[in-house]
N, C-alpha and C positions, 0 to 999 in steps of 0.2 A: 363880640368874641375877639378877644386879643390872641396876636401870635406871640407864643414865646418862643420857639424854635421853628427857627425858617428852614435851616438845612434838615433838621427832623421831617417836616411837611417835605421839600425837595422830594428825599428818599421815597416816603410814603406815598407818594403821589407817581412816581416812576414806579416803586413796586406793585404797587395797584392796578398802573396801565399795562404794564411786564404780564402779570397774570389773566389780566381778560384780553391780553392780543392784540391791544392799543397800536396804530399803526404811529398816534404820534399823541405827545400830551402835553397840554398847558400848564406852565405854572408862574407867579406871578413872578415878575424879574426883579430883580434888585443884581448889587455889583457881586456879590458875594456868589450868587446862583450862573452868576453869568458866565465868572473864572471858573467856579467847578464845572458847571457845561461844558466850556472850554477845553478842559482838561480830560476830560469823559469824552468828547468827541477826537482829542489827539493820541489817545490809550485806545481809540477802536471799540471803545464801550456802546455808544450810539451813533448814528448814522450822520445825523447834522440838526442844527435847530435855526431859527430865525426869532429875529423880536419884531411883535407887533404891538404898534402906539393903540391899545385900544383906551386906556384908561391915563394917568396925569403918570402912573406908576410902568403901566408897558406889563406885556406877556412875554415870556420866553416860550416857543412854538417847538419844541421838541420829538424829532424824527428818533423814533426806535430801530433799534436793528436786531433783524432775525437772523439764523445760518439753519434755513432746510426746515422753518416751521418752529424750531425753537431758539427763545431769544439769548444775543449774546449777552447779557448780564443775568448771571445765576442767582445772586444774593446781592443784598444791600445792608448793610450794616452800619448805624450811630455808633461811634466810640466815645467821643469828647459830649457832654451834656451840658446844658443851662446848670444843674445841678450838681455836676461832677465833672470838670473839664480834667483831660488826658494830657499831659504834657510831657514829653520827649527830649531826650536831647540827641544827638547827631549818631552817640552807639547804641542806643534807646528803642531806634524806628523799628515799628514790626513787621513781620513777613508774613504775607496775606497769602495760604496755602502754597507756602514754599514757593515764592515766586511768583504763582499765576494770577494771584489777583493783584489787586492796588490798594498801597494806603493813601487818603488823600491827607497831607500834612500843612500846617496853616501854618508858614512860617514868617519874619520881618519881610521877606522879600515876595511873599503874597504866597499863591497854592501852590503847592507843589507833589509830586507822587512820591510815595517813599523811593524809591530810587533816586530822582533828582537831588531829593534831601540827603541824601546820605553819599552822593556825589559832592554838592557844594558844603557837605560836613555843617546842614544844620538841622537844629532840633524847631518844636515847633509845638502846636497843642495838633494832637491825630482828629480829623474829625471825622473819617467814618473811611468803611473799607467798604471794595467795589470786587466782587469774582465773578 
């Protein structure tokens, strides 16, 4: 079985652990998963992750975060597809429930949350929103 969306499986794999009360979840690393991790843990989205060398490829070990039993990430959303990529330009970026959530935006200067993007005035392809 081949992947065609990495970041698709990411999500699906966090929303799955999200709903059965996962205290933390594996998913396989690459650089891509690593910067949105990144990015998810400085937005207060998840608690913290580590990578462990299990295979030539490596796991990303992802600690979830609760607030009182329910988890802080509400939803997860693909925007940009294998088959349909979303591409933005700098007055373009969208607002993810007015504010509260995050867009994450792929831009030349790598991931970034629709706010930084539309601080450093650039556009990008949207690949998915985080509330």
């Amino acid at each position: 079985m081949t992947m065609t969306d990495p970041v698709a499986d990411y999500l699906t794999r966090l929303r799955n652990a999200i709903q059965a009360k996962h205290k933390r979840v594996d998913v396989p690393a690459s650089t891509l998963k690593r910067e949105l991790t990144k990015l998810l843990v400085a937005q207060k989205f998840i608690a913290s992750y580590t990578e462990v060398k299990e295979s030539a490829q490596g796991v990303l070990r992802i600690q979830l975060k609760y607030n009182d039993g329910q988890p802080v990430i509400a939803g997860l959303r693909r925007v940009s597809r294998p088959g349909l990529r979303h591409y933005v330009d700098a007055d373009g970026i969208p607002r993810v429930l007015g504010g509260l959530g995050v867009a994450v935006i792929s831009t030349p200067k790598g991931l970034m949350t629709d706010k930084q993007a539309r601080l450093a005035r650039m556009g990008g392809e949207v690949l998915c929103e985080v509330w």
